[in-house]
Structures are given as C-alpha cells and as structure tokens.
C-alpha positions as CSV (number, residue, x, y, z in Angstrom):
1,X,-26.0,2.1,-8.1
2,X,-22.9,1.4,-6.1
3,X,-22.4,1.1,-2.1
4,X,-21.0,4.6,-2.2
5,X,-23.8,5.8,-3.8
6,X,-26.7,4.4,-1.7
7,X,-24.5,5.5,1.2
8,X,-25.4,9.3,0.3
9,X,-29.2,8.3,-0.4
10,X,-29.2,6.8,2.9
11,X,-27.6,9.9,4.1
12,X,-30.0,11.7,2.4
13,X,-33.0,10.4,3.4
14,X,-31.8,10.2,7.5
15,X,-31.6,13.8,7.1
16,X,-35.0,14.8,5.7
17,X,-36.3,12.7,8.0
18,X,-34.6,14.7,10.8
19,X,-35.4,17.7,9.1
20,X,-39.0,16.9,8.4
21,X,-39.7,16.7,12.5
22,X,-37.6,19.9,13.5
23,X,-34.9,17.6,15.0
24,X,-30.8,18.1,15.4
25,X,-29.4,18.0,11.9
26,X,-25.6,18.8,13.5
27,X,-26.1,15.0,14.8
28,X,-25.4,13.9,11.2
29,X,-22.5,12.5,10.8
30,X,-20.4,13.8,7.5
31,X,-20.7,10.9,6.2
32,X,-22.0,7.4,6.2
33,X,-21.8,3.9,4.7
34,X,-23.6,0.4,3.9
35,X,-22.8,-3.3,4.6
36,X,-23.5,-6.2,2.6
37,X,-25.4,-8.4,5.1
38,X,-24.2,-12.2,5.8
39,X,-27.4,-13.3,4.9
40,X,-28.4,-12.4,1.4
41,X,-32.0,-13.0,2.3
42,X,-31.5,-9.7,4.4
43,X,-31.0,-8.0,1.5
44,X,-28.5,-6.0,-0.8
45,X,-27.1,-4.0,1.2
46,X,-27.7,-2.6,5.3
47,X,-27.7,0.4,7.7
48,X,-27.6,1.2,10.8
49,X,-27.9,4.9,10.8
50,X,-30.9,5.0,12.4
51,X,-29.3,3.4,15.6
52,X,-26.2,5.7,15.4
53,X,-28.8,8.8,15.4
54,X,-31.9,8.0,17.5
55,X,-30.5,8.4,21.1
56,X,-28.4,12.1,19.8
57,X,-31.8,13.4,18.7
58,X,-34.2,12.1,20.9
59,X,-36.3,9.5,18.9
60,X,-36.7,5.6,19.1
61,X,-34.5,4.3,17.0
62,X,-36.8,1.7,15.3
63,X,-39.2,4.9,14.6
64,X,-36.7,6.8,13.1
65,X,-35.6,4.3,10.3
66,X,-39.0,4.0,10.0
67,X,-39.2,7.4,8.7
68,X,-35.6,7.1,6.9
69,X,-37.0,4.0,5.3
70,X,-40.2,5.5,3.8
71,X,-37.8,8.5,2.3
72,X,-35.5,6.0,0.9
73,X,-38.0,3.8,-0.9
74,X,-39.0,7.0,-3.1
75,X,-35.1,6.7,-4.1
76,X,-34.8,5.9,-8.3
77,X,-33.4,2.2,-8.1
78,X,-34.4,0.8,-4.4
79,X,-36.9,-1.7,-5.0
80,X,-37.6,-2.1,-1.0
81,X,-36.4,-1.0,3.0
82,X,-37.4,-3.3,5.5
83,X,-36.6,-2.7,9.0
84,X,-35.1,-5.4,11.3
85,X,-34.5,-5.8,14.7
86,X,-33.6,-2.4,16.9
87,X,-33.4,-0.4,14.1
88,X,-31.7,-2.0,11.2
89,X,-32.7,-1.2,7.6
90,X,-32.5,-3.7,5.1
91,X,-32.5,-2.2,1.6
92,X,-32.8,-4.2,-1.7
93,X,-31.6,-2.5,-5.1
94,X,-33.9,-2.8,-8.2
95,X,-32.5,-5.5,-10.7
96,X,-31.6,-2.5,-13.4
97,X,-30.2,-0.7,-10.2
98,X,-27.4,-3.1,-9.6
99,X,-26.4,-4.2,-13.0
100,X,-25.8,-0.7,-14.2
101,X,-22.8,-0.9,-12.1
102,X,-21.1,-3.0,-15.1
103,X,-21.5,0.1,-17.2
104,X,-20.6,2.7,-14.5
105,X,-17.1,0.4,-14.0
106,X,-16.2,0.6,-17.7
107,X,-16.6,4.0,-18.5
108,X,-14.7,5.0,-15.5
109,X,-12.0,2.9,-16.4
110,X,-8.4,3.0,-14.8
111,X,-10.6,5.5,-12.5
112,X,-12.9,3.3,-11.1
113,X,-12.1,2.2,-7.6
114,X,-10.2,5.5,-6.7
115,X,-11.5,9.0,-4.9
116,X,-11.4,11.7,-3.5
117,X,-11.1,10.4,0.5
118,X,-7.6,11.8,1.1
119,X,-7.6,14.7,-1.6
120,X,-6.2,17.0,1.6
121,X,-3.4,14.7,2.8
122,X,0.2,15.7,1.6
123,X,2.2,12.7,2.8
124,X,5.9,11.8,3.2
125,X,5.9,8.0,2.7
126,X,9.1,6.3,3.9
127,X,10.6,3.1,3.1
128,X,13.1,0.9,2.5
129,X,15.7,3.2,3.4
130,X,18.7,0.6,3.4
131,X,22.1,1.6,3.8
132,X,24.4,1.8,0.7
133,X,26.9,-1.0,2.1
134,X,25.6,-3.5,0.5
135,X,22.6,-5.0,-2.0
136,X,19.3,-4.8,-1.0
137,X,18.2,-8.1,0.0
138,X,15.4,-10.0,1.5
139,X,15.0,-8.0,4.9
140,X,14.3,-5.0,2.5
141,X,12.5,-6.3,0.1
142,X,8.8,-6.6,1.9
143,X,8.9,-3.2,2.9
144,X,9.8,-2.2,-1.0
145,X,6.5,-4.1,-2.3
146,X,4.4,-2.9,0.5
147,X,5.9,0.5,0.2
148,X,4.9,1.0,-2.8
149,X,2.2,-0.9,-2.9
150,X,1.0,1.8,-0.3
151,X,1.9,4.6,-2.1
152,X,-0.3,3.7,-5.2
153,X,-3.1,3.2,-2.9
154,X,-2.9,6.1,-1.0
155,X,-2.6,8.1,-4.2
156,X,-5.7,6.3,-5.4
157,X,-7.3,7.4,-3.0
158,X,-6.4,11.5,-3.6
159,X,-3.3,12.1,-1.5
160,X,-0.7,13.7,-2.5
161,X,2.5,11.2,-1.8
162,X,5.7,11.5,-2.6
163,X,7.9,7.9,-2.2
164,X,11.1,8.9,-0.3
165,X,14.2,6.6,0.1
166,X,16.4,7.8,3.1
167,X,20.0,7.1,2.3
168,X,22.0,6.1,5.6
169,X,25.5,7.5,4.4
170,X,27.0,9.2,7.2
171,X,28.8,7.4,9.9
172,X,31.6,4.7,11.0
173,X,29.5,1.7,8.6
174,X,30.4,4.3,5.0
175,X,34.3,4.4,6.6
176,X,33.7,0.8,6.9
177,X,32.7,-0.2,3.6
178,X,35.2,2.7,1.9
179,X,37.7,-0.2,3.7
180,X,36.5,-2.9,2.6
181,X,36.4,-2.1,-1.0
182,X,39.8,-1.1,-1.1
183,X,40.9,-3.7,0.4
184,X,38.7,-6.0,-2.2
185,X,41.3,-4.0,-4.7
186,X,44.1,-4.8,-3.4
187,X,43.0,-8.4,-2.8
188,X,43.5,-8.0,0.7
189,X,41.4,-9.8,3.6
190,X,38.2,-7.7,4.9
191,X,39.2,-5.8,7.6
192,X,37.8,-6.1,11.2
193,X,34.3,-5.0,11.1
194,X,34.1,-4.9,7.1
195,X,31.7,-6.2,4.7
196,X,32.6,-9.5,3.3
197,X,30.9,-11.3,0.4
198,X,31.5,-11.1,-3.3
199,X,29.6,-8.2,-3.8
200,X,32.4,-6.0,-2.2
201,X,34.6,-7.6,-4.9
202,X,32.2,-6.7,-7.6
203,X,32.1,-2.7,-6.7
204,X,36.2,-3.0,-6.3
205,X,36.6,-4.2,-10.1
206,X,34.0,-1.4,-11.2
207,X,35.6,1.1,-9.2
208,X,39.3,0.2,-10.2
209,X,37.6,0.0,-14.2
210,X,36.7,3.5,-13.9
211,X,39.2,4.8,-12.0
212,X,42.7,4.7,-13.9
213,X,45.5,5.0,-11.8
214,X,43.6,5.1,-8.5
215,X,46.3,2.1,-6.7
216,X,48.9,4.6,-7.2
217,X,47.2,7.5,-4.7
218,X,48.6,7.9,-2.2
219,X,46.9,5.7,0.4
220,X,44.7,8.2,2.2
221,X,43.3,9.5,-1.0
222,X,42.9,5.8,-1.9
223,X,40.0,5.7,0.9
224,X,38.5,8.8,0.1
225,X,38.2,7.8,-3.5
226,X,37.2,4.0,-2.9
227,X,34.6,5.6,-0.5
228,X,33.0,7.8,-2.7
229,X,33.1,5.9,-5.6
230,X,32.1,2.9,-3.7
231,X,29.3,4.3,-2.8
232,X,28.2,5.9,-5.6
233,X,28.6,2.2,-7.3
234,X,26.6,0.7,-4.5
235,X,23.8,3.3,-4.7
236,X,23.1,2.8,-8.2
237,X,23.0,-1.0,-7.7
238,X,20.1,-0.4,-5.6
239,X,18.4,1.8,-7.6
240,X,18.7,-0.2,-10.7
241,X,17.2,-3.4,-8.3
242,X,14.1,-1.4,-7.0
243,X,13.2,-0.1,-10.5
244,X,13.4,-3.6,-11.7
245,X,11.6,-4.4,-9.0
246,X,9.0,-1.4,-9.8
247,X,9.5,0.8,-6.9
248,X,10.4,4.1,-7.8
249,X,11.4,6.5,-5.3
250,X,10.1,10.5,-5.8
251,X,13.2,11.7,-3.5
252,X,16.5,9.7,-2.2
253,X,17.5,12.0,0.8
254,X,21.1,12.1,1.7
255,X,21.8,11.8,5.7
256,X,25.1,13.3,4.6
257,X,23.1,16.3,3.4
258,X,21.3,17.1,7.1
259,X,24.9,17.4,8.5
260,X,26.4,19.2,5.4
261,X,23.7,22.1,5.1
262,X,23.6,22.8,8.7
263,X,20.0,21.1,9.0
264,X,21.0,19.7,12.0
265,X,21.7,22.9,13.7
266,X,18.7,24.2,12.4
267,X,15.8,21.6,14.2
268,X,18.5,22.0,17.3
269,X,17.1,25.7,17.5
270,X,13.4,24.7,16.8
271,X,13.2,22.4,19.5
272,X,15.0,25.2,21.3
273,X,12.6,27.5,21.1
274,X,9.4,24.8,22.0
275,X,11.4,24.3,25.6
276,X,12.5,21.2,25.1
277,X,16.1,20.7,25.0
278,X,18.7,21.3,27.9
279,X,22.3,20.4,28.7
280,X,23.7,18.1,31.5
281,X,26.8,17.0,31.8
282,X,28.1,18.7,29.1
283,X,25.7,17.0,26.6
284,X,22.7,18.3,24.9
285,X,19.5,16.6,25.2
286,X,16.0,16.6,24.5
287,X,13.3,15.9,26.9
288,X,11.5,12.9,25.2
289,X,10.3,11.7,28.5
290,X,7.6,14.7,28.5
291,X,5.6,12.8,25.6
292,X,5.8,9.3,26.7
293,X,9.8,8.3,25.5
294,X,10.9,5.8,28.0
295,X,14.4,7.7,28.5
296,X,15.6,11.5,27.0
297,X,17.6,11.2,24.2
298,X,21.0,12.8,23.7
299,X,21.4,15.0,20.0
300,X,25.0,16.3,21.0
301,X,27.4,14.1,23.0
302,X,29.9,15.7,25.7
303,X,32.4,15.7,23.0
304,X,30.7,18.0,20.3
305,X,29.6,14.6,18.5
306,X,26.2,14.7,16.8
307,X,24.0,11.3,17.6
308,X,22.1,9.5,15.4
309,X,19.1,11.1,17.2
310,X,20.1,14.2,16.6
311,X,19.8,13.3,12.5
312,X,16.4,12.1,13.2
313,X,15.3,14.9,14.5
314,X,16.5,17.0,11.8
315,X,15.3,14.7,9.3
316,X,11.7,15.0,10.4
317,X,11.7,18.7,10.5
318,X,12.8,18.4,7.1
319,X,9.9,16.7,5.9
320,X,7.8,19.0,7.7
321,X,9.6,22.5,6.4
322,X,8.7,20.8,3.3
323,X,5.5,21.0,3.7
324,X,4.2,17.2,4.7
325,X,1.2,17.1,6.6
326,X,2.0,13.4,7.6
327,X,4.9,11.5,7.6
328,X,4.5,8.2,7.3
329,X,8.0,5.9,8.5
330,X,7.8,2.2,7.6
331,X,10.5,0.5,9.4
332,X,12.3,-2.8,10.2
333,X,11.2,-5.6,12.6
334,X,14.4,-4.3,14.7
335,X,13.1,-0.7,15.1
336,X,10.2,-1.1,17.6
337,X,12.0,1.2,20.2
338,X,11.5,4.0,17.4
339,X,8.1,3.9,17.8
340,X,8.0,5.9,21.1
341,X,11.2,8.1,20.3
342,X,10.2,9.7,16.8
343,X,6.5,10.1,18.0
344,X,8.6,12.2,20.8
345,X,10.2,14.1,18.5
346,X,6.9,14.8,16.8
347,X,5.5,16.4,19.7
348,X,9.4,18.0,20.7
349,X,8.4,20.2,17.5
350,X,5.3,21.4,18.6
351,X,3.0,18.8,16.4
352,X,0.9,16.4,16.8
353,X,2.5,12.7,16.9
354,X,-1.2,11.3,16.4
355,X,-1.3,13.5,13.0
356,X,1.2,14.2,11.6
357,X,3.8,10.9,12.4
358,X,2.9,7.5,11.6
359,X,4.7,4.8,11.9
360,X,4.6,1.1,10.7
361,X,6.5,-1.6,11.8
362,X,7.0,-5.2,9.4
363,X,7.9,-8.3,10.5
364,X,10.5,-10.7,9.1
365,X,10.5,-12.5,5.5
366,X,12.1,-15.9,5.1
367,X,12.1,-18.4,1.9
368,X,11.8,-21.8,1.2
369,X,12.8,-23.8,-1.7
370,X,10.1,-27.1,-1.3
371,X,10.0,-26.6,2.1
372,X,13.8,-26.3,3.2
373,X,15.0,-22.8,3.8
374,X,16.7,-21.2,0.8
375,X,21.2,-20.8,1.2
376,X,22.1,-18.0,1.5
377,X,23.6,-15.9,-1.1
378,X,27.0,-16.3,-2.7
379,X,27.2,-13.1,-3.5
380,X,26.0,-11.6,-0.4
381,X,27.3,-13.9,2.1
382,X,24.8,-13.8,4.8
383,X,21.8,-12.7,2.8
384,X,19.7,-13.1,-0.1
385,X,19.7,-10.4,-2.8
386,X,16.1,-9.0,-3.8
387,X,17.7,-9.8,-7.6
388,X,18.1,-13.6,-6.7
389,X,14.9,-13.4,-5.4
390,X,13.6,-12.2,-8.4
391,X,15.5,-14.6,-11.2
392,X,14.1,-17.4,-9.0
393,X,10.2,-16.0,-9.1
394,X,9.8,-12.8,-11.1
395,X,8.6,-9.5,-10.2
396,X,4.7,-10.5,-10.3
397,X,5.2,-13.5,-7.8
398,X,7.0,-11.4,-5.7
399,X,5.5,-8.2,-5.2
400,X,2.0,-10.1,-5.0
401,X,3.3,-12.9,-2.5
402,X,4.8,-9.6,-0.3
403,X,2.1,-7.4,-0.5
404,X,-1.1,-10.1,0.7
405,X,-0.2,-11.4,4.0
406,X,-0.4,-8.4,7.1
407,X,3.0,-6.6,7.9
408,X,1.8,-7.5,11.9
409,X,3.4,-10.9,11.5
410,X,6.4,-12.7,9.8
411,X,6.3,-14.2,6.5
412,X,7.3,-17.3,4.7
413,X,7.7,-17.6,1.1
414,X,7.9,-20.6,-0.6
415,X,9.3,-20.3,-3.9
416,X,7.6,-23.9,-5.4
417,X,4.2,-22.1,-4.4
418,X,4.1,-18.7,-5.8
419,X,6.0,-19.9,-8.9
420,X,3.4,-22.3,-9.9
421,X,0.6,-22.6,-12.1
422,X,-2.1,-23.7,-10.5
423,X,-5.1,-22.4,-8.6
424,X,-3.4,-22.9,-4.8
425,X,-1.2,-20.2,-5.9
426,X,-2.9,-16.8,-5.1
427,X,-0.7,-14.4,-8.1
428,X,-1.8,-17.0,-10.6
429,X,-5.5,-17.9,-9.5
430,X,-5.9,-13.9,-9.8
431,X,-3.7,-13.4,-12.8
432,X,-5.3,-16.4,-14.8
433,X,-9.2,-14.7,-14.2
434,X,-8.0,-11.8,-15.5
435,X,-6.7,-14.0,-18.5
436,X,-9.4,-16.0,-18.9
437,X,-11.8,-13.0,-19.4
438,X,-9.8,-11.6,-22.3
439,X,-10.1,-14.5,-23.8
440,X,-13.5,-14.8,-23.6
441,X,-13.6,-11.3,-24.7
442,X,-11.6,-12.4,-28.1
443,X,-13.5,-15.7,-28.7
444,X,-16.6,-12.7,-28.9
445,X,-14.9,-10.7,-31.2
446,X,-13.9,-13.4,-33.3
447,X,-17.6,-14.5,-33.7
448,X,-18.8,-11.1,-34.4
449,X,-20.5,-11.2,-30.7
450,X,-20.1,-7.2,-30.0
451,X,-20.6,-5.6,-26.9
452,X,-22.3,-2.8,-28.0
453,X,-22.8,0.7,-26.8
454,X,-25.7,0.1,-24.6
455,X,-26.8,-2.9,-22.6
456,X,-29.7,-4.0,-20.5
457,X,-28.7,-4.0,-17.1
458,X,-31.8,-5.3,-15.6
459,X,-31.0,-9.0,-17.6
460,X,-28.4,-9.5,-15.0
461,X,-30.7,-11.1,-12.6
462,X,-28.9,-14.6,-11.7
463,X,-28.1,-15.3,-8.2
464,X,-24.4,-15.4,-9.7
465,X,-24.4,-12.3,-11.4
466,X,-25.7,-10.3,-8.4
467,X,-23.0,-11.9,-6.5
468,X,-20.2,-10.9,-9.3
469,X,-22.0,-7.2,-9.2
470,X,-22.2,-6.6,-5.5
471,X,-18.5,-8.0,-5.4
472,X,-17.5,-5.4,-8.1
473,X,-19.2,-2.5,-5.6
474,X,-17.4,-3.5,-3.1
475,X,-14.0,-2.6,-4.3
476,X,-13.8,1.2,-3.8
477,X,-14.7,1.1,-0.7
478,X,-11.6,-1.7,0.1
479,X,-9.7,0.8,-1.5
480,X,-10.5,3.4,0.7
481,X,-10.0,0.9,3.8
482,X,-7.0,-0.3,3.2
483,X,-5.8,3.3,2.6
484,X,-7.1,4.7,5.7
485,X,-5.4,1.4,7.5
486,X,-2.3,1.5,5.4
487,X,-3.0,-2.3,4.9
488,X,-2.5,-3.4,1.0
489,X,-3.1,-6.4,1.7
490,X,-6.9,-6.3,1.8
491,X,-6.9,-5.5,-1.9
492,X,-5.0,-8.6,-2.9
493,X,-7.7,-10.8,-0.2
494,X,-10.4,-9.1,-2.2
495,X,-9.5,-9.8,-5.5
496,X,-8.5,-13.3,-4.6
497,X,-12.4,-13.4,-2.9
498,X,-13.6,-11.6,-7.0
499,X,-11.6,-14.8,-8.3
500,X,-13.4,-16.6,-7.0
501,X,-17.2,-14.5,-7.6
502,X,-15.9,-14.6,-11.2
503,X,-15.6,-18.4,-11.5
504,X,-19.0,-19.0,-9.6
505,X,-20.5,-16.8,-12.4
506,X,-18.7,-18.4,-15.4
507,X,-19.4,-22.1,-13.9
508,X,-23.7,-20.5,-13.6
509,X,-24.1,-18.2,-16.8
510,X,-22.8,-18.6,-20.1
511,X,-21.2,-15.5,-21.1
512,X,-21.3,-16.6,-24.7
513,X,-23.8,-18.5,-26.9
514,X,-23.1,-22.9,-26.6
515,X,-22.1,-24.4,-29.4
516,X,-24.3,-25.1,-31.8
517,X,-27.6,-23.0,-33.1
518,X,-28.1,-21.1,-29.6
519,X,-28.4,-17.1,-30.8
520,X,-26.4,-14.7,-29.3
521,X,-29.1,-12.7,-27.4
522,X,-29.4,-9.4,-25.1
523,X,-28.9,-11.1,-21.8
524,X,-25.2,-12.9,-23.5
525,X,-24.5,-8.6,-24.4
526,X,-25.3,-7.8,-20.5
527,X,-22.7,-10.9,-19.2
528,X,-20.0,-9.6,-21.7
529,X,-20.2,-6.1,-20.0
530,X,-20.4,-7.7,-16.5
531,X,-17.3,-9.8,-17.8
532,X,-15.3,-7.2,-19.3
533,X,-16.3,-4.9,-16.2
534,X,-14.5,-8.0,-13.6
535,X,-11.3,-7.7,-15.8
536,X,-11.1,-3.7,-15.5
537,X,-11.1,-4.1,-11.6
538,X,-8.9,-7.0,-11.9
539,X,-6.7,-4.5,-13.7
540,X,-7.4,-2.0,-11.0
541,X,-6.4,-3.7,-8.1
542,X,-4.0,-5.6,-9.4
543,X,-2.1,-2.4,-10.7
544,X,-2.9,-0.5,-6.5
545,X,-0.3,-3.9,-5.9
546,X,2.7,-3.1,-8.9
547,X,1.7,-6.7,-10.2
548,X,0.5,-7.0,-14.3
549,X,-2.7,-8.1,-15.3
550,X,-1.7,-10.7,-18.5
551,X,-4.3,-10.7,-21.2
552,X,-3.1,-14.4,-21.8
553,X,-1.5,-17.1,-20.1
C-alpha cells in the first residue's frame, strides 16, 4: 500500500463516516493525504482529517476520527488506527501491506513516481533565454539545469509542457555584435560598446570560412552579412552547448519574429480593447499601475519607437493565443522589477496574473577551484562558458550540483567537491547507491540467486526494511511537491535522504546469502525485490534531474 493509496482509504472512510450520520459530505475536501510521523512509535503513517472536518460538520473532532478510525481498520492491509491527542489518527500498515510496495515499484517501472496531478495544465515553461551575443555561460547555466529539470518534473507529473527558449535578437546589442564580428575580420579593435573576447574571433573565422568573398562587399552589406551570419553562427553554438548539456528546447521563439509579423501591433489592439492603454505626450502607454506596477509602462515612444515592453507584451499574448494555460518565466537574479510589470501585463489582457503567469526568479552561481574563485574565461573574457564548466566536471556533476540547492539563494560550486569520489559529494553518494545495487543485482545472477516472479512481501519485517519501504512511498508524493512548488530540488534532497535509507538497510539485512553454507532463502528473494525496487526510483528521480544512473562505478 503506498501513502497515496491509504490517502483515498482515509478519504474513504471519513466519508462513510459522515455519510453514515446524515452529515455535510460537500465539506469533504477533493482530496487528502498522510504524513509519516517523527516518531515511528506513532505509527506508519498519520491524519488529521478528522480535525480539518469536525468544526465544518458539526461533530467533536476526537468523535469523528473515532468513527473514521473504526471504518478504516476494516480496510485490507491496516493492521491498526489509534487516535491521539485532539483528533489525530495514527494508522499502522500490516507487514504484507508495506512490503508489497517493492512489487508495486517494479512493475510500474519508469512510471512509478509520476501521475496524473497536473493532467489539465498546458504550460509555457521559459528559460534560459540568453541573447545570441555571446556563449552561454555560467549566469545561464542554473537556470538551464533547473529549467529543465522542471520541465521533466512537471511533465511527470501530467502537464503538458513545452520548453521554450526566447531568442533576444532585435535591438542595438544584435547591431552591436554584427560590429564586432566584423571588425574581428578585419582584425580591427572591438568597437565602443562591442563584445570582446576570443569567442568573437572564433564566429569571424567561421563566418569569413563560409562566406567567400564576403571582405570584398561593399561595407554596408559587410554588416548585414556579418550580422546575420554572426548570428546564425552564435545561435547554433548555443544550441549545440545546451544539448550537450541535455536541455532541449520544444520552441526557440524569435523576438525578431513579434516585430516582423505584426504581433506587436496585434496585443497593442487587445489591450486596447480591455481599456487599458492611452497616449500622453505623444507616447503610448499602458496603465500597469491599475494592477499593482509601481509606474505605467510605455509600448510606443513619442518617436514611433517600439519599447522593450511593448515586445513583452506581445510575447505573452503569444503564448496565450497559443493556447498556454500558464506561463511560467524563469528569470535572472537582475530581473526582480519584472516580477510586478509582466504580472501587470497579465491582468492588462484580461487574465488572471495569479493563474495563468508565474514567475521565478534564481539567484547567482559562482565557482571555486579548492576554494579560490575560478579565472575567468579566455575565451569569454569576463565569463565562464557552460562548455568549460562542463570539461572541468561533466554533465552529471553539473546538472546535479545546479539543480539541489533552492533557486531563493545564491550558489557556490566548488569544482574539487562535486568532482570527487567520495561520499561528501551528493552526485556520487547517490550515483554510487544506484551502482552498488546493480552489482549486487549481478553478484545474484551470477550465483543463480533469481528474483523470481513472486515474492513474500510480508518477510520484509526489519526495522531497516520498513524504513527503506516507507522511504520508497514517499517519493511520488515529493514528486508531486516539488511540481506544485516548482522546486527540483526536493527530489535531489530526497534521494540523497534514500542513500542513505538504502545503506542503513544494506549495513542491517543481508540482501544475499554470507559466504559460506548459508542457503539462499525466501526472505534473501524479498530484499532483492526491495533492492532492485531502491535502484528503479534511484533511476526515477535521478532521470526527473537530466543526471544518469551508472550501473557501475
């Protein structure tokens, strides 16, 4: 039985006791859920729904859990309800009851640990969005693992997501870094305001190499052609970093494309027609201070000149004419004033900025080489690639490292921790569980120990192995939290916490017969399912993070 199932016989039960004295069912909640108590001697697993319930329909809360209690204990697989304090039930799971879960995990497979929770929710996710100028680097690079990170989680738990990278190139910094690159070609100094570092050189000699003849244009087709081809050059360096990185991205969305297909003009007459935009002073505005924007915004300037606001704007009605339910924006450290203003433009439209725009703001990522912060790049000038980062740690250290610390506060990274081998590492104490349960896996098969069709959960009985069970249970439901919360990292803290279950249990319960004359016996065939069930939601989560789950290291 797993928490989400005792949830609904809890559910269950609260309701035919309602039911069964002619009370309010509508003060049912849709849906409830059970807590592992701090104190094991409480029991497997607690509820409160008697104290949520007995006020709304009129009965003592301690008599109505009474009555849910005495329904739940004629549930298949609760051994016993106890009620504690106010009105707290206390339920313990027969032994069979809690080690079928093994069996439950493994024939749900890549499955387990994902539902239905979100099944409605069509969702625009956001991120990374970096402008084609120059190579992603560090600043993006915690958004990309999160991002996507997010993405597999909220699709694992049903919604519908579709990864969108929004491609900043229209305005002065694409004239900017057409410039530079030409004058990278004609080995000439950056000009004022350009992009420097040796990565400008790099998309000049590509550019030149495909381009035959293209010193000899004239010089204003020169910039035309070193800006678009720069550009192209530039974007597919990114790409080609993210996918090595494991972040794919469903849509890249053109700015240029708002301004060239007249979407702009288009969300100017939506927000026309909700009342929300005027003129003054020859400008056009709209009235952001009506939903809690600390200043109106200007989309057209006195001079016929389109703001960045203005693209915005356009670009969120995009995502909703596209049919979006929520659009989720994951944005810089720098961005906190964007907070208020697209939430304005939200409710500008006509929707609902509490619904239907989200967005998250992360904090700054810095690294350390044994405890000195890292140079800066050579190639980048002022900043560190994401593909350095990677050729100094790998795509496993990195994405794992990003993804389990909260995006609410800055981050360090130091690369002599995550790269090593050794338990004080996170990646590799959760990586090298995973391994160590193949190989006891292999060292079964190699004996002839199978694992059978069929075991007998009720064997599993050790303090341990309930531990390792109830810790296995848990993992949907941190699934469906850190969805709802858009907080990835609780699935790397769990699984660091089901390390460390797993090794408890292996130190307690030999999985495998000792050496020697010891038989391989029923209760060794339930601990290889409870084993080879640890390693599938190892697999699970680690996969919800983009980081591999080694069957040897």
């Amino acid at each position: 039985m797993t928490p989400a199932e005792l949830a609904v016989a809890v559910l269950a039960a609260a309701r035919a006791a309602i039911t069964e004295r002619d009370l309010d069912v509508s003060a049912l909640p849709a849906t409830t859920s059970v807590e592992r108590p701090r104190n094991p001697e409480h029991g497997d697993y607690a509820s409160n729904i008697a104290l949520q319930l007995g006020k709304k329909v009129g009965l003592n809360p301690r008599d109505l859990a009474a009555a849910v209690a005495k329904n739940l204990q004629e549930t298949p697989g609760i051994a016993s309800v106890e009620i504690a304090g106010p009105g707290f039930l206390n339920i313990r799971l027969a032994a069979g009851a809690v080690g079928e879960l093994a069996g439950l995990i493994l024939r749900a497979g890549r499955q387990y640990g994902r539902s239905d929770t979100l099944a409605k929710e069509k969702i625009n996710l956001e991120f990374v969005s970096a402008n084609p100028t120059g190579p992603v680097h560090l600043g993006h690079t915690r958004w990309a693992a999160v991002g996507d990170a997010l993405g597999r989680i909220l699709s694992a738990a049903g919604a519908d997501v579709t990864r969108e990278h929004y491609i900043n190139d229209a305005g002065v910094q694409m004239n900017r870094f057409g410039e530079s690159v030409m004058a990278a070609a004609h080995n000439q100094p950056t000009p004022p305001d350009g992009y420097p570092g040796e990565y400008v050189q790099d998309v000049a000699k590509a550019v030149v190499a495909a381009n035959p003849g293209i010193l000899d244009l004239p010089e204003s087709e020169q910039k035309d052609k070193f800006l678009s081809e720069g550009y192209k050059a530039m974007l597919k360096e990114m790409q080609d970093s993210l996918e090595r990185f494991g972040v794919h991205f469903d849509v890249w969305f053109s700015e240029q494309t708002l301004h060239a297909g007249g979407a702009v003009e288009h969300a100017l007459d939506e927000l026309r027609k909700q009342g929300h935009v005027f003129e003054q002073d020859g400008a056009v505005w709209l009235r952001t201070t009506d939903f809690g924007d600390d200043k109106d915004r200007v989309l057209i300037r006195s001079n016929g000149e389109k703001t960045y606001f203005a693209a915005d704007a356009a670009y969120y009605i995009n995502k909703r004419e596209r049919g979006f339910e929520r659009c989720i924006y994951m944005l810089g450290a720098d961005h906190h004033g964007y907070i208020g203003r697209l939430k304005a433009i939200a409710a500008c439209a006509g929707d609902d900025p509490q619904r239907n725009i989200e967005v998250l703001i992360g904090q700054l990522v810095s690294l350390l080489r044994g405890g000195e912060p890292v140079r800066l790049s050579k190639r980048a000038g002022t900043l560190i690639t994401l593909d350095e980062l990677l050729d100094a740690v790998g795509v496993d250290a990195a994405r794992y490292s990003l993804a389990r610390s909260s995006t609410d506060s800055p981050l360090t990274l130091d690369i002599d921790v995550i790269t090593r081998q050794k338990n004080d590492n996170p990646v590799f104490y959760v990586q090298y569980v995973g391994a160590r349960i193949s190989s006891i896996a292999r060292n079964a098969a190699d004996k002839g120990f199978e694992r059978s069709e069929a075991y007998d959960a009720a064997l599993l009985v050790h303090e341990k192995e309930l531990d390792l069970l109830k810790a296995l249970g848990d993992f949907p439901g941190v699934v469906a939290t850190a969805a709802e919360l858009r907080e990835p990292h609780r699935v790397a803290r769990y699984l660091e916490d089901l390390a460390g279950a797993y090794h408890r249990f292996y130190d307690n319960c030999h999985v495998l017969p000792k050496l020697g004359d010891e038989e391989f016996t029923e209760t060794h065939r339930a601990r290889l399912w409870l084993n080879d069930a640890t390693r599938q939601v190892i697999v699970n989560g680690l996969d919800l993070l983009g980081v591999s789950a080694p069957e040897s290291m």
